[in-house]
N, C-alpha and C positions, 0 to 999 in steps of 0.2 A: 873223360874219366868219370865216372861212377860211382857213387858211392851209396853204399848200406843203409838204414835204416836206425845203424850205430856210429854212422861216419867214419867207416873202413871202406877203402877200396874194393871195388870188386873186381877178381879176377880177367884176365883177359879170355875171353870166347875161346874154346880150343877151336882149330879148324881142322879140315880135311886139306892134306896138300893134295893135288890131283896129281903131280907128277913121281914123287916119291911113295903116296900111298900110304904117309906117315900122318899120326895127328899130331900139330904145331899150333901153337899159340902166336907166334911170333909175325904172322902177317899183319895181324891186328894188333903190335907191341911196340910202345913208344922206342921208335929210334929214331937217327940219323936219317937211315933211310925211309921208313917210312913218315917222317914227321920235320924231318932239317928243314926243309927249303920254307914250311908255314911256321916253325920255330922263328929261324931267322926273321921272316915277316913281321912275323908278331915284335920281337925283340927290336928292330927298327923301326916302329912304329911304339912301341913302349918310350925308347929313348928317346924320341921326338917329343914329348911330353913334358909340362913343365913340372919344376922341382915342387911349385905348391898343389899340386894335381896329384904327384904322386904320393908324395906326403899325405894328404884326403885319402886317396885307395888305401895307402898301409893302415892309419886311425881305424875308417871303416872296417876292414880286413880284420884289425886283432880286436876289435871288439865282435863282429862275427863267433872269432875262435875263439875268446872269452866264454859267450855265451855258451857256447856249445860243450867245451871241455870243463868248464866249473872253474878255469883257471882265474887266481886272485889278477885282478886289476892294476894293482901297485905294484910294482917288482920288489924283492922279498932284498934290501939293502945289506941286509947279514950274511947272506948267501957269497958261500968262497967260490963256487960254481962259476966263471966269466962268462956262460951259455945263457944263465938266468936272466942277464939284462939285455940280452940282443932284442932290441926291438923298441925299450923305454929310452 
């Protein structure tokens, strides 16, 4: 996956089907099919990891997304929102 210059996704490539003669996105688009079987890899190979490892990657990880979206560091404790503290 891709991303911008503003950290949005970029679109998936349109293609040429050869068989249909239709333009499709979808060869190149996160599925099942095209993407289950190195999903699942991936996700067996995540779970094999230990808890204080992954804990390291999430830290790391939100402060990345900290950096980048200007978002405050402390989670905002006034906030009725239950979305606001997933993560702290």
């Amino acid at each position: 996956l891709e991303v911008n210059s503003k950290g949005k996704a970029v679109k998936v490539p349109h293609s040429l089907n050869k068989s249909s003669g239709k333009i499709s996105g979808s060869r190149k688009a996160f599925s099942d099919t095209n993407f289950g079987v190195m999903t699942r890899c991936y996700m067996t190979s995540i779970n094999r990891l230990q808890d204080s490892v992954i804990q390291d990657i999430w830290e790391r990880a939100k402060e990345i997304a900290f950096k980048r979206r200007g978002a405050p560091s402390a989670p905002d404790e006034d906030s009725e929102d239950e979305r606001a503290l997933i993560g702290f």
